[in-house]
Backbone of each chain as nested JSON, in Angstrom:
{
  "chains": [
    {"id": "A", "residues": [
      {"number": 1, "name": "UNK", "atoms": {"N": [146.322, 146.911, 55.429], "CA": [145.89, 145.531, 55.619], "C": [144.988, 145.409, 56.848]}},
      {"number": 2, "name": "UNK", "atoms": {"N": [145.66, 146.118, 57.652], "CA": [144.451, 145.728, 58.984], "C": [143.133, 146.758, 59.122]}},
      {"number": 3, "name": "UNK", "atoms": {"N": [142.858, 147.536, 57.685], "CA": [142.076, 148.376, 58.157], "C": [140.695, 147.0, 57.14]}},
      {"number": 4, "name": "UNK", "atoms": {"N": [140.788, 146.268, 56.152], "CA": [139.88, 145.704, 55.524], "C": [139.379, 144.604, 56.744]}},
      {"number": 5, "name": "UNK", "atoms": {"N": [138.117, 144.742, 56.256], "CA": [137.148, 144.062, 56.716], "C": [137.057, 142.553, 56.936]}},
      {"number": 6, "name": "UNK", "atoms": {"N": [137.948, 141.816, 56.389], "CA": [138.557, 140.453, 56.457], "C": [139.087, 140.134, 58.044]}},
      {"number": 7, "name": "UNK", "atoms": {"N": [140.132, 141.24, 58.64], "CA": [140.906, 141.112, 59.553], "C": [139.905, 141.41, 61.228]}},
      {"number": 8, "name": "UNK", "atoms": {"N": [138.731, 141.68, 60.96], "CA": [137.683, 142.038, 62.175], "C": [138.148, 142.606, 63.209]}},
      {"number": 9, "name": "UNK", "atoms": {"N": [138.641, 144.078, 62.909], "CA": [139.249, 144.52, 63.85], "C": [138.822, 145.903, 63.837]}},
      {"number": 10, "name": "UNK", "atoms": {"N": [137.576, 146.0, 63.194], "CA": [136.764, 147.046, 63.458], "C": [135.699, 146.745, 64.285]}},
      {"number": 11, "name": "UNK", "atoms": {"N": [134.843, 147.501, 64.489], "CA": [133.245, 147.135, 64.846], "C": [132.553, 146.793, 64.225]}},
      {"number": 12, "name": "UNK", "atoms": {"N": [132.776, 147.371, 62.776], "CA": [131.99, 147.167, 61.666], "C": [132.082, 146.1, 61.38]}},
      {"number": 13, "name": "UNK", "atoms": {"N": [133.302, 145.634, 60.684], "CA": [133.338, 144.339, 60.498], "C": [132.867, 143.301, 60.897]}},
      {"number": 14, "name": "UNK", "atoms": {"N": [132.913, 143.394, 62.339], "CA": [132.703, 142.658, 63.32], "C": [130.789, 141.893, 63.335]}},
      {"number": 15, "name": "UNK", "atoms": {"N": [130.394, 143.168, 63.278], "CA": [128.938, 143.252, 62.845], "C": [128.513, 143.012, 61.787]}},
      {"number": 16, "name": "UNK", "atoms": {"N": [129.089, 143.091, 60.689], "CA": [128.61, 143.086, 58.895], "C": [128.514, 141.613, 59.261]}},
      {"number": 17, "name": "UNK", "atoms": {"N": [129.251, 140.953, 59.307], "CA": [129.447, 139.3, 59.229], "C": [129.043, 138.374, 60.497]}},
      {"number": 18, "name": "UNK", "atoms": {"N": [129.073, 139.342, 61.53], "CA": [128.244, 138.209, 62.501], "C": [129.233, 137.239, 63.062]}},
      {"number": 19, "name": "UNK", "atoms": {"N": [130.387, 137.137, 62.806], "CA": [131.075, 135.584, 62.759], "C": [133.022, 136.458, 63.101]}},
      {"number": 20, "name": "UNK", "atoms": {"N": [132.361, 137.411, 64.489], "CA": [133.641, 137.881, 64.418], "C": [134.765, 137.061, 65.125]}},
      {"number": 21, "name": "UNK", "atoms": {"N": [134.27, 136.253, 66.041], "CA": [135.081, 135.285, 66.642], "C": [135.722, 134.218, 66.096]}},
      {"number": 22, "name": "UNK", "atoms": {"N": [135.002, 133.522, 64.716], "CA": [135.299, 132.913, 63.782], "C": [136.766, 133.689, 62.818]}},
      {"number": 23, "name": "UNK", "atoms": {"N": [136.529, 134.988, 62.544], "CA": [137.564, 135.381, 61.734], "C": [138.709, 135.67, 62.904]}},
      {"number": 24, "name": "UNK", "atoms": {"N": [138.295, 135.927, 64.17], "CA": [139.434, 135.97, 65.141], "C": [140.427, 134.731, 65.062]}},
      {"number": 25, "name": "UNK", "atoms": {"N": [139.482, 133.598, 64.872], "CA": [140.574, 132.088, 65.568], "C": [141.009, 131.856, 63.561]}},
      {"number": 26, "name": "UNK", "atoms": {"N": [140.577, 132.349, 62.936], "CA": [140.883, 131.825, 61.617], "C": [142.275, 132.459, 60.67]}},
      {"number": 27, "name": "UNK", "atoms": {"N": [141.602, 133.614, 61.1], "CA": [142.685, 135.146, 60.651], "C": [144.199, 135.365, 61.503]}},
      {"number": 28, "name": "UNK", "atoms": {"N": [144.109, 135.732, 62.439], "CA": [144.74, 135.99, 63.815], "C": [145.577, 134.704, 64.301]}},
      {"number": 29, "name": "UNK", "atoms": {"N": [145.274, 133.99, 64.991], "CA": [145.641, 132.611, 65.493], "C": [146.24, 131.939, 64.36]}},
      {"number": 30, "name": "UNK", "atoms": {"N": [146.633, 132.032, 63.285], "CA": [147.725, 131.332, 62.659], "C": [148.801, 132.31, 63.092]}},
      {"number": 31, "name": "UNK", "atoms": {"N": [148.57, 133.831, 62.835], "CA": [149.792, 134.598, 62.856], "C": [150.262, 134.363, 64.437]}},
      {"number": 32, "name": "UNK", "atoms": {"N": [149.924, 134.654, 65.59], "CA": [149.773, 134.093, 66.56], "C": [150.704, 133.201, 66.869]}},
      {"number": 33, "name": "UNK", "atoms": {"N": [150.067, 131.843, 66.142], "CA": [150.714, 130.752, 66.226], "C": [152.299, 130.839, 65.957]}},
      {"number": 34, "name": "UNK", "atoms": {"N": [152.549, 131.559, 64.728], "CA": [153.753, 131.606, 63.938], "C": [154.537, 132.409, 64.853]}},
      {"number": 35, "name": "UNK", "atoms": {"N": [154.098, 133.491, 65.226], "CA": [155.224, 134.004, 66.61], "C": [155.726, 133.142, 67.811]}},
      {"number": 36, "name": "UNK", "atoms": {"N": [154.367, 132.065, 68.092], "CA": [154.847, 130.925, 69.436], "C": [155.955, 129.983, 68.69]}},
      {"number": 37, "name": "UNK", "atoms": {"N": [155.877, 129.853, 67.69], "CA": [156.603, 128.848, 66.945], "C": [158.534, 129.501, 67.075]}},
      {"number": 38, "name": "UNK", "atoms": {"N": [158.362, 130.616, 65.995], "CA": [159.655, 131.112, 66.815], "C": [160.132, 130.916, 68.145]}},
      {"number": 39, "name": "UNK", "atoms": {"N": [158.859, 131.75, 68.616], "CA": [160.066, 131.824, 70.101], "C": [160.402, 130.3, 70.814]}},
      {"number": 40, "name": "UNK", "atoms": {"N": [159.39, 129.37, 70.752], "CA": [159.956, 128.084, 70.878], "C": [160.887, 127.293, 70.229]}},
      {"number": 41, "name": "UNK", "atoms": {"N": [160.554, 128.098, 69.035], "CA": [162.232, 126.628, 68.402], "C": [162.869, 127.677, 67.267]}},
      {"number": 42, "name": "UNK", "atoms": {"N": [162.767, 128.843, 67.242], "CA": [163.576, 130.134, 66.964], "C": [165.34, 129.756, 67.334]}},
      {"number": 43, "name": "UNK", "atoms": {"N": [166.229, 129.409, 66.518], "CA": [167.584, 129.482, 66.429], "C": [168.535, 130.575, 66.97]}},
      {"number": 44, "name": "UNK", "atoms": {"N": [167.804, 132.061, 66.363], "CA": [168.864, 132.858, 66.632], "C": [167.991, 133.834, 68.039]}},
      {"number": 45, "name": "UNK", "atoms": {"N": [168.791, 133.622, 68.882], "CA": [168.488, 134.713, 69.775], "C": [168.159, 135.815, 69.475]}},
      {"number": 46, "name": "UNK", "atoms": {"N": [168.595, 136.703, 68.84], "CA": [168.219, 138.135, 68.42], "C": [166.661, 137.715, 67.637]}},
      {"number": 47, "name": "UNK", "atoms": {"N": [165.976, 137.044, 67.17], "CA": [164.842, 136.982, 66.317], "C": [164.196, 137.112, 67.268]}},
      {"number": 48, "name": "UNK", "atoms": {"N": [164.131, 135.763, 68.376], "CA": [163.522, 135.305, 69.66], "C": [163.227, 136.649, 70.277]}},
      {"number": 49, "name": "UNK", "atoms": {"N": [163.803, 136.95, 70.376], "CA": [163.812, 138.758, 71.469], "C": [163.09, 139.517, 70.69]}},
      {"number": 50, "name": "UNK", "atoms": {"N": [162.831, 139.67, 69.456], "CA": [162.617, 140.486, 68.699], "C": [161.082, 139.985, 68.519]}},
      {"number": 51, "name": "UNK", "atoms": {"N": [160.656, 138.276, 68.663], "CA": [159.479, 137.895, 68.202], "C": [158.54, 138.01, 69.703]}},
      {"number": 52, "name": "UNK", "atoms": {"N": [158.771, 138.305, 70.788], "CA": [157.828, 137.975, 71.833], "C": [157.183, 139.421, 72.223]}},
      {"number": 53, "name": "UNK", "atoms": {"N": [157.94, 140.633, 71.915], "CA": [156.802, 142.036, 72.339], "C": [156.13, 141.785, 71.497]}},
      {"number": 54, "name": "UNK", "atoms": {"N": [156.524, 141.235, 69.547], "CA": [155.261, 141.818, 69.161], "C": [154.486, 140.737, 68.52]}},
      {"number": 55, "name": "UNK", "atoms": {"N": [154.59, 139.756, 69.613], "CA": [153.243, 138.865, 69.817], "C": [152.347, 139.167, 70.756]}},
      {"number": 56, "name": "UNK", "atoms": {"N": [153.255, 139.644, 72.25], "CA": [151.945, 140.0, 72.804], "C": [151.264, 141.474, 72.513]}},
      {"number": 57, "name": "UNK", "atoms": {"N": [151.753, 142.059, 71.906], "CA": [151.469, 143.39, 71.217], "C": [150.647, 143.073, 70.0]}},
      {"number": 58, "name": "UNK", "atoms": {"N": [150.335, 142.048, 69.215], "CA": [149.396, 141.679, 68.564], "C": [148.313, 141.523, 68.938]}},
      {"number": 59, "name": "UNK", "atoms": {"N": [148.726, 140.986, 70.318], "CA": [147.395, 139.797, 70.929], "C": [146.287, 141.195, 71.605]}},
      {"number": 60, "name": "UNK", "atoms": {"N": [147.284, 142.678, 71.778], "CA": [146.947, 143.361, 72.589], "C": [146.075, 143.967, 71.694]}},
      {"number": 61, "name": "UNK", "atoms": {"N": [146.522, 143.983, 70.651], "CA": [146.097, 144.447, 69.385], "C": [144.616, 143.876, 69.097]}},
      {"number": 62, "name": "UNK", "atoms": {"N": [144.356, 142.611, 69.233], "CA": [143.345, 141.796, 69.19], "C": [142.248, 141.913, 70.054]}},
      {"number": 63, "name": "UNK", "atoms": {"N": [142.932, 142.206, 71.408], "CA": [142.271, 142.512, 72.613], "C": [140.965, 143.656, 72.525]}},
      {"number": 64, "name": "UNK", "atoms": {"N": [141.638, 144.313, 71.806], "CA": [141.034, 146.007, 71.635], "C": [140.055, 145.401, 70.874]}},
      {"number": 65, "name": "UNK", "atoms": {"N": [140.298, 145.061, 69.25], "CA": [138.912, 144.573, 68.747], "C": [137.884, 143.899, 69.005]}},
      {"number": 66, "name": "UNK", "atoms": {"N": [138.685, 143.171, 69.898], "CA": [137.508, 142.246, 70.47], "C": [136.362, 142.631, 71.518]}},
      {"number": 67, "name": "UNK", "atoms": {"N": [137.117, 143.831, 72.552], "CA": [136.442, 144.783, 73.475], "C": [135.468, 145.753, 72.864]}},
      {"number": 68, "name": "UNK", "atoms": {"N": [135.99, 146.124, 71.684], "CA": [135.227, 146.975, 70.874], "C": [133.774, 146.505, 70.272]}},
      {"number": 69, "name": "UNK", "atoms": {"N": [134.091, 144.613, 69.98], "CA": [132.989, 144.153, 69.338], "C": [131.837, 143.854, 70.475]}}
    ]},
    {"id": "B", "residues": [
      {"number": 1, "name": "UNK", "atoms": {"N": [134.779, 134.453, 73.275], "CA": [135.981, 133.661, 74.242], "C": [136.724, 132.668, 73.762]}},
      {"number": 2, "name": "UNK", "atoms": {"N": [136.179, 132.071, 72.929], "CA": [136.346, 130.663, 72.435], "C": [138.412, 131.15, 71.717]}},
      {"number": 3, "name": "UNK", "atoms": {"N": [138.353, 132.498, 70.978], "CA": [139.439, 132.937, 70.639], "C": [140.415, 133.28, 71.555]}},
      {"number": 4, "name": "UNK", "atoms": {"N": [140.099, 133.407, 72.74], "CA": [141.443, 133.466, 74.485], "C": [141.408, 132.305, 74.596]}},
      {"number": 5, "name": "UNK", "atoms": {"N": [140.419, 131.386, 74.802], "CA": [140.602, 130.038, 75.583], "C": [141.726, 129.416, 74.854]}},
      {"number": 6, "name": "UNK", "atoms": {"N": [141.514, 129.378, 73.27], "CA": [142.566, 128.828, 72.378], "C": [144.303, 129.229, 72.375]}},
      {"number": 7, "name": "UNK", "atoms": {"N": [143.574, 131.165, 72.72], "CA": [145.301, 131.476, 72.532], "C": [145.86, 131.47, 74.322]}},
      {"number": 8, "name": "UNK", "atoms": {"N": [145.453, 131.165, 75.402], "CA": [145.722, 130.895, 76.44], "C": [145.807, 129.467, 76.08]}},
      {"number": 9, "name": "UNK", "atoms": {"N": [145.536, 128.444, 75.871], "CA": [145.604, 126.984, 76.638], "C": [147.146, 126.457, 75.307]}},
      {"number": 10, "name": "UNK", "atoms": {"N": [146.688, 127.089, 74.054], "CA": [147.88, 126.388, 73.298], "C": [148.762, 127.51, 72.898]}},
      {"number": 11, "name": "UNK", "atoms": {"N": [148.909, 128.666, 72.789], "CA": [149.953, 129.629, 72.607], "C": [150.514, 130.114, 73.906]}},
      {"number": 12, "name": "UNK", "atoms": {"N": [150.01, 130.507, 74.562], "CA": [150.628, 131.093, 75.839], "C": [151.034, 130.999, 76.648]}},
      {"number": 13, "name": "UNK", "atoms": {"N": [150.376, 129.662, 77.812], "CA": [151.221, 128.614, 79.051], "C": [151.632, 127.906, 78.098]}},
      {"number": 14, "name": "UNK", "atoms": {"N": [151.75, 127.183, 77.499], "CA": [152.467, 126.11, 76.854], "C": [153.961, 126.992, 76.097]}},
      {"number": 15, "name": "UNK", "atoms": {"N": [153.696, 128.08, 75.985], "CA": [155.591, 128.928, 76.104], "C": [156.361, 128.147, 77.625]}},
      {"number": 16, "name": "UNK", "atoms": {"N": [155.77, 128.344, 78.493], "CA": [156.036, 127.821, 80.13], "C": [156.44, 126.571, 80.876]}},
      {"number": 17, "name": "UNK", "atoms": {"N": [155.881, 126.069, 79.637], "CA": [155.716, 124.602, 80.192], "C": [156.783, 123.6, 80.41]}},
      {"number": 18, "name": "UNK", "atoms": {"N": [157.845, 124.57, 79.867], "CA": [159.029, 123.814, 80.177], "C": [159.497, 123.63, 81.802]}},
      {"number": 19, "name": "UNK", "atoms": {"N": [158.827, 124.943, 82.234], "CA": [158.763, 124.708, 83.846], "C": [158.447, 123.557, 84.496]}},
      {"number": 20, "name": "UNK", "atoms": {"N": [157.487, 122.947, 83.998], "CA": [156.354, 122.209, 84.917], "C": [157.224, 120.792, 84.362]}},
      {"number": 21, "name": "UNK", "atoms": {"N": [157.844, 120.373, 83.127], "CA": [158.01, 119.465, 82.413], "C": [159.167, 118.958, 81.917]}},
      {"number": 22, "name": "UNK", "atoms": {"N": [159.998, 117.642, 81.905], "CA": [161.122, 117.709, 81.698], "C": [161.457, 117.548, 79.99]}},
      {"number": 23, "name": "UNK", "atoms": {"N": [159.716, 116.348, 79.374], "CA": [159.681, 116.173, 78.419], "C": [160.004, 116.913, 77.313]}},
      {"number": 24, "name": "UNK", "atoms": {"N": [159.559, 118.577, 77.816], "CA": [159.975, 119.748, 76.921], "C": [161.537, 120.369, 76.777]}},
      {"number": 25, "name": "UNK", "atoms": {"N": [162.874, 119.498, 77.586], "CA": [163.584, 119.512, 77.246], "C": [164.696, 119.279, 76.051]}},
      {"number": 26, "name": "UNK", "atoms": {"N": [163.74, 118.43, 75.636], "CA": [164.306, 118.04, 74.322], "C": [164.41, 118.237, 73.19]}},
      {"number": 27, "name": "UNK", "atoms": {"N": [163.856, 119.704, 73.278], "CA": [163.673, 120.653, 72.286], "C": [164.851, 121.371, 71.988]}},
      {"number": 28, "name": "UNK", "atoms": {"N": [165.599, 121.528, 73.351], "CA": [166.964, 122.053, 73.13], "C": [168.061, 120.632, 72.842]}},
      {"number": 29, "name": "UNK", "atoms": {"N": [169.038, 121.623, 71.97], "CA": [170.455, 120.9, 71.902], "C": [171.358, 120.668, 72.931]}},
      {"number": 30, "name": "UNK", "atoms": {"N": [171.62, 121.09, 73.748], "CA": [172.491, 121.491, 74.961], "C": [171.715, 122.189, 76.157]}},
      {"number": 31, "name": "UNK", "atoms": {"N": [172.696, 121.528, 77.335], "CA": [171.799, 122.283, 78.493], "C": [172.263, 124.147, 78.268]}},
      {"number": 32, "name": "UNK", "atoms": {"N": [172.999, 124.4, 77.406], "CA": [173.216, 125.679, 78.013], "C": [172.268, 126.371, 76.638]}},
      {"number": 33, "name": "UNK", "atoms": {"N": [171.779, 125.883, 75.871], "CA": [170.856, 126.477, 74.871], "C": [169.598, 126.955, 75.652]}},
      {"number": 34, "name": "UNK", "atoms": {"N": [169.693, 125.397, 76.618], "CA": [168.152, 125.806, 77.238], "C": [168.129, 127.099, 78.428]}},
      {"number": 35, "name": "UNK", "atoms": {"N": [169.403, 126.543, 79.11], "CA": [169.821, 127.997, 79.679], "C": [169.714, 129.244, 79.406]}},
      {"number": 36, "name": "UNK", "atoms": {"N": [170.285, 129.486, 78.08], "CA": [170.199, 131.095, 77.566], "C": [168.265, 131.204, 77.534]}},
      {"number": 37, "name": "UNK", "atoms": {"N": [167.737, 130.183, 76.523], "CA": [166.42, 130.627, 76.219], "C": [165.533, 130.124, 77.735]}},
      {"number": 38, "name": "UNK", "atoms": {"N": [166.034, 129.945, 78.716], "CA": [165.449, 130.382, 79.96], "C": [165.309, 131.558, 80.133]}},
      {"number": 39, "name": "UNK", "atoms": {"N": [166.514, 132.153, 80.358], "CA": [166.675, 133.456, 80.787], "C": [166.812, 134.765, 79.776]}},
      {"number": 40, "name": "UNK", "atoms": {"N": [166.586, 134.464, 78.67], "CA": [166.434, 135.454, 77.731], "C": [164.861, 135.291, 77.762]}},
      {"number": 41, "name": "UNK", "atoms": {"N": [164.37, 134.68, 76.563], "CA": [163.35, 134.644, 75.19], "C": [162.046, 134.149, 76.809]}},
      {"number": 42, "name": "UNK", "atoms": {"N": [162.301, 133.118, 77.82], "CA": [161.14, 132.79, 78.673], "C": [160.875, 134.512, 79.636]}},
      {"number": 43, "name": "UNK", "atoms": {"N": [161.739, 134.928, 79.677], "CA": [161.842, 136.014, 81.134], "C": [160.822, 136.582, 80.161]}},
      {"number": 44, "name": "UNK", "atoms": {"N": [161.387, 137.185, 79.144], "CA": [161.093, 138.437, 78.224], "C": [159.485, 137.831, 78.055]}},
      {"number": 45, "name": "UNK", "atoms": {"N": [158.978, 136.844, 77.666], "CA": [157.678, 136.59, 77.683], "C": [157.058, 136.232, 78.374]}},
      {"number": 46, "name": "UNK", "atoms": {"N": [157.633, 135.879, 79.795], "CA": [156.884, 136.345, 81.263], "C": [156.203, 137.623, 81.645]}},
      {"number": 47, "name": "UNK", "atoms": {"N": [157.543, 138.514, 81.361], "CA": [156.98, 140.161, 81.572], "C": [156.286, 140.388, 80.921]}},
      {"number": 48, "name": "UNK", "atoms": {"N": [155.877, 140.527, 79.521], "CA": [155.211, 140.563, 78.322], "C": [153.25, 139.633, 78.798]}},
      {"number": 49, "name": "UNK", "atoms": {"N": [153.519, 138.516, 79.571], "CA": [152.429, 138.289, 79.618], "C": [151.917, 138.67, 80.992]}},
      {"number": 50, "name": "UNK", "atoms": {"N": [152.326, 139.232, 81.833], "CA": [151.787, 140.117, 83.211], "C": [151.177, 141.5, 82.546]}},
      {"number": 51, "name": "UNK", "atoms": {"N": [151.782, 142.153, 81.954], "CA": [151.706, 143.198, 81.343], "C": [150.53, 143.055, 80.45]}},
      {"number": 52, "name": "UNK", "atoms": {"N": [149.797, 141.899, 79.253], "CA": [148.983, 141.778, 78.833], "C": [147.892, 141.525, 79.943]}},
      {"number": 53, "name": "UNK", "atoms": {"N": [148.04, 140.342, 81.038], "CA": [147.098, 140.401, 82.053], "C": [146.775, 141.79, 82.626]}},
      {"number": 54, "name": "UNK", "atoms": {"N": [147.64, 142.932, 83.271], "CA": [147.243, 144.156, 83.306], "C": [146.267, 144.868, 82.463]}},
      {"number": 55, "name": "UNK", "atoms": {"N": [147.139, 144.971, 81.534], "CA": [146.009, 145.99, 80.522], "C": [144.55, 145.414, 80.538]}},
      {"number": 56, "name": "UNK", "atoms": {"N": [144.474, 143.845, 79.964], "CA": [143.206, 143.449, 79.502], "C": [142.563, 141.959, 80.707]}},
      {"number": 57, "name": "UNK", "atoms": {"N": [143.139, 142.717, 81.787], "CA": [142.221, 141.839, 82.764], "C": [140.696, 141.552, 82.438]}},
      {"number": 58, "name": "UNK", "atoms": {"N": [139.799, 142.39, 82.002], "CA": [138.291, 142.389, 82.178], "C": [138.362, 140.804, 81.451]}},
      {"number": 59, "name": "UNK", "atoms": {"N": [139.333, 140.954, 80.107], "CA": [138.896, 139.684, 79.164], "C": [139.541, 138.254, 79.766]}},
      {"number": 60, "name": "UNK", "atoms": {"N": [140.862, 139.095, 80.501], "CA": [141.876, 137.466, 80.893], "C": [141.509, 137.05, 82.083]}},
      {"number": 61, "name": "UNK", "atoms": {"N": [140.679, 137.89, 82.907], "CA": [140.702, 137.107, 84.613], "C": [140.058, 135.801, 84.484]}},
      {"number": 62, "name": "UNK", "atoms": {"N": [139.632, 135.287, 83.692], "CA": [138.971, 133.7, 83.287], "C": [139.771, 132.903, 83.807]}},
      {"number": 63, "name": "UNK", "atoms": {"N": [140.959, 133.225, 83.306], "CA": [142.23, 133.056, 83.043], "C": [143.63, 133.124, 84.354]}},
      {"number": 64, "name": "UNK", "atoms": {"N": [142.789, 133.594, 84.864], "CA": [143.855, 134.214, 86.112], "C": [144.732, 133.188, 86.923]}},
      {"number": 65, "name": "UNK", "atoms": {"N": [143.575, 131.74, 86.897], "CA": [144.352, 131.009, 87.546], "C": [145.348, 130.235, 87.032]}},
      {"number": 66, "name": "UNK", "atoms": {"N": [145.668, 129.968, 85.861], "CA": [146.795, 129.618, 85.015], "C": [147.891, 130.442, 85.604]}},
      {"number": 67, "name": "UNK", "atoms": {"N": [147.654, 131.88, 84.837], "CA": [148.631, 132.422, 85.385], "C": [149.248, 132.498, 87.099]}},
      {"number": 68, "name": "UNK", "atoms": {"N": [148.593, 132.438, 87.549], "CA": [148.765, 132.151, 89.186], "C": [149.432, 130.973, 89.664]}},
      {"number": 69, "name": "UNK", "atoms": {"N": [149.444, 129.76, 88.53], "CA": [150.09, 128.51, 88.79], "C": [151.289, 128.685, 88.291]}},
      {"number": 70, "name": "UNK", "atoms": {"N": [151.366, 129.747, 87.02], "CA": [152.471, 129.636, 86.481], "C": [153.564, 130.568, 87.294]}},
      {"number": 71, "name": "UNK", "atoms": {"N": [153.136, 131.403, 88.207], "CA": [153.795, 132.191, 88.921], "C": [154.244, 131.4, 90.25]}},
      {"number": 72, "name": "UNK", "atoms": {"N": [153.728, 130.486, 90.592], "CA": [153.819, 129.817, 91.692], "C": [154.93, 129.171, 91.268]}},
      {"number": 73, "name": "UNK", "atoms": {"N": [155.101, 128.316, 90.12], "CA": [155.908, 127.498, 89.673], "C": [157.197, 128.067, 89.282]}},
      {"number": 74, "name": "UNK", "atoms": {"N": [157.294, 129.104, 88.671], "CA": [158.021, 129.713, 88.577], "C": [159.193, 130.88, 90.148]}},
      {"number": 75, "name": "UNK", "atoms": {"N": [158.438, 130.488, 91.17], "CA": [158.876, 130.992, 92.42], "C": [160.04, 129.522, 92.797]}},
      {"number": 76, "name": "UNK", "atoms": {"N": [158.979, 128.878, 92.545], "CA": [159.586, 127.376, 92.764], "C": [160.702, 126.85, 92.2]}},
      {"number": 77, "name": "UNK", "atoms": {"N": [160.997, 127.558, 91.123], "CA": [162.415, 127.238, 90.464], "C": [163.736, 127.461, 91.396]}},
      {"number": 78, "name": "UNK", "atoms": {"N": [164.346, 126.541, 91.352], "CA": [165.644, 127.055, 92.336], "C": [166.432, 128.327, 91.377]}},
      {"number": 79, "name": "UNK", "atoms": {"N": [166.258, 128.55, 90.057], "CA": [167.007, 129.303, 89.532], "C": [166.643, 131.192, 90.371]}},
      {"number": 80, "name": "UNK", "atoms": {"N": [167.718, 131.847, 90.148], "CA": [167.633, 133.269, 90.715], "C": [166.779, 134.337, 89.62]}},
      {"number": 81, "name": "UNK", "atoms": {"N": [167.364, 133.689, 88.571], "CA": [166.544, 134.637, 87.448], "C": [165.577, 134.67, 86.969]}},
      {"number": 82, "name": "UNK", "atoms": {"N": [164.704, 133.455, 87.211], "CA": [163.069, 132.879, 87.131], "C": [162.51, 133.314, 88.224]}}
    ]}
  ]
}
C-alpha cells in the first residue's frame, strides 16, 4: 500500500503529479487525524499507549517523504 | 509546509492543551480518568513529540516555539510527573 503512487511517499510520485503536498494533507492527515482522535477520547488505556508511537512514527514516516520531495 | 502547519496547529499541541485549559476537562468522566491519561497516554506523547522535533528539526524548527511554550507550561504544572 505505501509503495503506490497515490500515498506520495516516493519522489516519484511526488513529481509525476506535482500536487505532493495536496496528497500529503488529503491522504495522510485523515489517518493522522484518526490516531489524535484515539488518544484523546480513546477508552481503553492499553489502545491509547499503543496509538501514540505509531502516530508519531507515521508522521516520521511522512517526514522522510516529504524531505525526499 | 502547509501539511506541518496543519498537523502542528490541530493534531499535535492541541493533544496538550489540556495544560493551558480547563475547558478541555470535560472530556474526561472523573478527575482520576483525567489523571491516569495525564500521566500515561499525555507523558508518552510528550516524549514521542521531542523525539520527532530531534530527528526532523530542519522541517519543525518553524515550529519550535510552540513547542517551547508547551515545555514551559508544562514545567509550570505543580504535578511531579509533567
Amino acid at each position: 500500500m505505501l509503495d503506490c503512487p497515490e500515498c506520495s511517499l516516493t519522489s516519484e510520485a511526488t513529481v509525476k503529479d506535482g500536487s505532493g503536498e495536496d496528497n500529503m494533507i488529503r491522504y495522510w492527515f485523515p489517518v493522522l487525524f484518526g490516531f489524535y482522535d484515539i488518544i484523546m477520547n480513546g477508552e481503553d488505556l492499553e489502545v491509547r499507549r499503543l496509538c501514540v508511537p505509531h502516530s508519531l512514527s507515521l508522521q516520521l514516516l511522512t517526514s522522510t517523504a516529504f524531505q525526499s520531495s | 509546509m502547509e501539511f506541518w502547519d496543519s498537523v502542528c496547529q490541530e493534531l499535535l499541541f492541541p493533544i496538550f492543551a489540556v495544560l493551558k485549559s480547563s475547558q478541555d476537562l470535560s472530556r474526561f468522566n472523573t478527575q482520576e480518568d483525567m489523571s491516569v491519561w495525564l500521566s500515561t497516554t499525555m507523558i508518552q506523547a510528550l516524549r514521542d513529540l521531542i523525539d520527532l522535533y530531534t530527528f526532523y528539526f530542519e522541517i519543525l524548527e518553524r515550529f519550535l516555539d510552540g513547542l517551547l511554550d508547551l515545555l514551559c507550561v508544562c514545567i509550570c504544572q505543580g504535578k511531579a510527573t509533567v
